[in-house]
C-alpha positions as CSV (number, residue, x, y, z in Angstrom):
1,X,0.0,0.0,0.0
2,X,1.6,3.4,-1.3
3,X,2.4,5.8,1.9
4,X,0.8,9.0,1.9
5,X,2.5,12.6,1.4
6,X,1.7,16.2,1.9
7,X,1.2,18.3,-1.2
8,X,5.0,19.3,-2.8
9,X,3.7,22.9,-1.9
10,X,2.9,22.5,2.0
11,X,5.2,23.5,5.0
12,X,7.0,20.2,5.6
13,X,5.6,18.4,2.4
14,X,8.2,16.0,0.6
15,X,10.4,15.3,3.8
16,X,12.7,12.8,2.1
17,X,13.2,15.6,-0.8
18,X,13.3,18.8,1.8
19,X,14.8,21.0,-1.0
20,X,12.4,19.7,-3.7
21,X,9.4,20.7,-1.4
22,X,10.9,23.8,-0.5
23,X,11.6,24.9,-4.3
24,X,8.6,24.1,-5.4
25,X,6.4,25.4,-2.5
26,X,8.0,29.2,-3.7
27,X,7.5,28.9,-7.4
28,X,8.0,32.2,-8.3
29,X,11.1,32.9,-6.2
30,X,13.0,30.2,-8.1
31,X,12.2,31.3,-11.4
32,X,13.1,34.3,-10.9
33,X,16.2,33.3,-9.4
34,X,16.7,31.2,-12.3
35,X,16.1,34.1,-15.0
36,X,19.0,36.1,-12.8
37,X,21.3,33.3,-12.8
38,X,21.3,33.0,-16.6
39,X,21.6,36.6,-17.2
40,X,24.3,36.9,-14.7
41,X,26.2,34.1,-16.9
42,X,25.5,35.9,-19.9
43,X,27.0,38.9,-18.4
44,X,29.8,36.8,-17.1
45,X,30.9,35.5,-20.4
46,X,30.2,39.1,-22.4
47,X,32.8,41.6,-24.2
48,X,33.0,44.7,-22.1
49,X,31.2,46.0,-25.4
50,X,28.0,43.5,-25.2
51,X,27.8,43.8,-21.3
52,X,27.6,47.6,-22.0
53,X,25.0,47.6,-24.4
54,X,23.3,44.6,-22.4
55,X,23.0,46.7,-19.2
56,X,22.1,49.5,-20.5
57,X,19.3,48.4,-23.0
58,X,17.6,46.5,-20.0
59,X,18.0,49.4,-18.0
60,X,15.5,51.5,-16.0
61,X,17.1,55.1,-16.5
62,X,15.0,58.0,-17.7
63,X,16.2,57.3,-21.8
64,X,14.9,53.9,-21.6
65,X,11.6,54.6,-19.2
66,X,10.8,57.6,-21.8
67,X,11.3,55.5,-24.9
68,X,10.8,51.9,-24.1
69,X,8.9,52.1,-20.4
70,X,7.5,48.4,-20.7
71,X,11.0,47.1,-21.4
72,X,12.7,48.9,-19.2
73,X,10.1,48.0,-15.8
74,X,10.3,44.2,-16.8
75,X,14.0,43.7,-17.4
76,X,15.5,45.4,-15.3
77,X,14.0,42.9,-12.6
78,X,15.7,40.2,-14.5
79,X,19.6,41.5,-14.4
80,X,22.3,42.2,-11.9
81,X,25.2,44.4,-12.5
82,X,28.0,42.0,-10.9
83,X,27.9,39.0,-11.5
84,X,29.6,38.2,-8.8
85,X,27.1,39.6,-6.6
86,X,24.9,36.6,-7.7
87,X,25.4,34.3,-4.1
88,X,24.3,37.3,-2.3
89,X,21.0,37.6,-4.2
90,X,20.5,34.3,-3.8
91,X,20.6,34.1,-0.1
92,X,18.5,37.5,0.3
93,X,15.8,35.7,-2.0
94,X,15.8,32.7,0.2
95,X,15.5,34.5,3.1
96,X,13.0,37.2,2.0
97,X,11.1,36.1,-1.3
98,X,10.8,32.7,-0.5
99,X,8.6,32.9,2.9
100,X,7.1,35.4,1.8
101,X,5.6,33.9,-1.3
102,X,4.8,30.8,0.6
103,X,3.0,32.4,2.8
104,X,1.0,34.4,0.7
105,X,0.7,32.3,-2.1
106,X,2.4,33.5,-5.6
107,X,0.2,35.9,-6.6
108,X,-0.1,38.6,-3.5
109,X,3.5,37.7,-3.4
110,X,3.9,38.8,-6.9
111,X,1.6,42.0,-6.8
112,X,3.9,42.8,-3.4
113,X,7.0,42.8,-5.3
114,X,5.8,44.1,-8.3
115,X,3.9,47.4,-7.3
116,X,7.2,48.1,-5.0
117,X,9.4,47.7,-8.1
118,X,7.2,49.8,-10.9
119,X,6.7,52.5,-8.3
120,X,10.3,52.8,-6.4
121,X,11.9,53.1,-10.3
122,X,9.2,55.6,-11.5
123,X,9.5,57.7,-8.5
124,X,13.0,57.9,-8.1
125,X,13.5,58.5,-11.9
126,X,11.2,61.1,-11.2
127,X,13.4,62.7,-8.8
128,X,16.3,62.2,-11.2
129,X,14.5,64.3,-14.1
130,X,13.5,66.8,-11.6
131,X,16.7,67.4,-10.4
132,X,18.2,67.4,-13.8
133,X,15.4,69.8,-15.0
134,X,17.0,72.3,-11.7
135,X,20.5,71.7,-13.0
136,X,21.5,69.9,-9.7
137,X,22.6,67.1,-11.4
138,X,24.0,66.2,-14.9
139,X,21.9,64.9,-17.8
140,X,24.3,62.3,-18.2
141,X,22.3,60.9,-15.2
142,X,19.1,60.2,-17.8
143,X,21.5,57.2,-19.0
144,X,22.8,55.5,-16.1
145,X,22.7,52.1,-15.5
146,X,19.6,51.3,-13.1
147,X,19.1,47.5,-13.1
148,X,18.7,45.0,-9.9
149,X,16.2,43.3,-8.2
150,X,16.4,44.9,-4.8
151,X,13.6,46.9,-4.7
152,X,12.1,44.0,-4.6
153,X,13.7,42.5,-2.3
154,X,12.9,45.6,0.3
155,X,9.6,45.1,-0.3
156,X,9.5,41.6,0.9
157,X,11.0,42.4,3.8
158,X,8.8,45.0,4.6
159,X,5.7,42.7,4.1
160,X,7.6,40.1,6.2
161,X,7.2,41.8,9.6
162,X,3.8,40.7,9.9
163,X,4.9,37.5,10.2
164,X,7.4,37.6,12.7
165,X,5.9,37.2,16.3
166,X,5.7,39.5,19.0
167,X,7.7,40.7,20.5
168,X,10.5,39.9,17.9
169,X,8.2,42.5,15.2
170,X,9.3,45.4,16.7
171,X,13.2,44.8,16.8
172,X,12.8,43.4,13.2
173,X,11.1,46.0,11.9
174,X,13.4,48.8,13.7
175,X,16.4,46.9,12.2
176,X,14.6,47.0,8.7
177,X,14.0,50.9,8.9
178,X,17.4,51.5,10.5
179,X,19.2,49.4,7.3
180,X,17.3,51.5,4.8
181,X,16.9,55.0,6.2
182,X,20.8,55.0,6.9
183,X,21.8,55.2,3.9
184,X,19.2,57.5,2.5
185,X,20.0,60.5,4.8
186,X,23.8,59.3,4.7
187,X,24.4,58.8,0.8
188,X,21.5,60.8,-0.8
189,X,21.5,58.6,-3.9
190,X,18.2,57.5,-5.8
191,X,18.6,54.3,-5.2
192,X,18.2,54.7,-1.4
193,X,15.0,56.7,-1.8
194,X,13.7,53.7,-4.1
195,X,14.6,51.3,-1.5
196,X,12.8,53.3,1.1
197,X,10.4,53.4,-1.0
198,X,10.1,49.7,-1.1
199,X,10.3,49.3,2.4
200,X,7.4,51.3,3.0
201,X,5.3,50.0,0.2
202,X,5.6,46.4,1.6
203,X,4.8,48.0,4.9
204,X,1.7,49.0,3.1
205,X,0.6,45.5,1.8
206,X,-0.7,44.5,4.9
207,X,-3.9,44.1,3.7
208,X,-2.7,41.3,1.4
209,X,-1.7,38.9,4.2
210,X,-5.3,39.4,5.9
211,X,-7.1,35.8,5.2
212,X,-3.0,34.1,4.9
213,X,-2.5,31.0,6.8
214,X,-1.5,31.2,9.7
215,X,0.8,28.6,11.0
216,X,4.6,28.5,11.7
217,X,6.3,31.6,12.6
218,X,9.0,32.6,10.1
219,X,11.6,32.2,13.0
220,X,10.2,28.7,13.9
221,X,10.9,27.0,10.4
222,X,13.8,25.5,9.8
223,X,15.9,25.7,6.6
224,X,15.6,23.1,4.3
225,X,18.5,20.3,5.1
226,X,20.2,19.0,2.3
227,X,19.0,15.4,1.3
């Protein structure tokens, strides 16, 4: 008689294939992962030339937003600038994306990550052409590079707070405001008012984990062992 098993999606489903069950229980996370990883090779293995014209044609900078604004929103969520960075997204997406999405479900996971990324580009490049517009900064700024995924990344760890337990919620989120305001009142660059902007938006999506499941707390599941 066959023995019985927990859906490949559920907490804890798949134990003798813990990484199998924990992939596939955050679809979404892993493909995108995925995407990152190949264009992080391609990037890898490009002429300085290609990786030039790669960056900037899936970029997110004022030229490309004014003349090809679809392109520009959906790839630059697919590419990193350094390669080499690549182990460090990884880990971030395991530790934020991944929970998040499983305990959401894909979609309010997507539309998290999605709204923070559309509207932490377009309102920092917003900021950029104003600023160019009052001559405080160059119009060489319409064309740099502005790729990465970590706008998204803030946002899931904005939404995440609601799943840590009291009274851990409070110290996580103070260390989540401190790691992103720092830099914006430090640096002052437009990439630290989009992560900010991130931050707050996943703040804001607390309405989409109203009706989640409520069961584990993100500090009482393990990490998937290795089988």
């Amino acid at each position: 008689m066959p023995s019985e098993t927990l859906p490949a999606g559920a907490p804890g489903g798949e134990p003798s294939r813990p990484i199998r069950s924990w992939v596939r229980s955050s679809p979404g996370t892993h493909v995108w992962l995925l995407v990152i990883a190949i264009t992080s090779t391609v990037i890898a293995l490009s002429s300085d030339g290609l990786e030039h014209y790669l960056l900037q044609r899936n970029s997110s900078n004022l030229h490309q937003l004014s003349h090809h604004p679809i392109r520009a929103l959906l790839g630059s969520a697919f590419w990193i600038e350094n390669p080499a960075n690549f182990l460090l997204y990884a880990v971030l997406f395991e530790v934020f994306h991944a929970p998040v999405e499983r305990w959401l479900g894909t979609p309010r996971w997507l539309v998290t990550v999605a709204t923070a990324h559309i509207a932490a580009t377009l309102i920092s490049q917003k900021v950029v052409l104003e600023a160019i517009q009052d001559h405080d900064v160059p119009r060489s700024m319409a064309h740099v590079v502005d790729i990465g995924v970590s706008y998204g990344i803030a946002a899931s760890a904005g939404i995440l707070t609601y799943r840590i337990p009291w009274p851990w919620r409070w110290l996580y989120l103070a260390g989540a405001v401190t790691f992103f305001a720092v830099p914006l009142f430090t640096s002052h660059t437009y990439t630290d008012l989009g992560h900010a902007i991130s931050l707050a938006i996943g703040l804001a999506c607390r309405p989409l984990t109203w009706g989640a499941p409520h069961g584990k707390s993100v500090a009482s599941e393990p990490p998937p062992r290795a089988h």
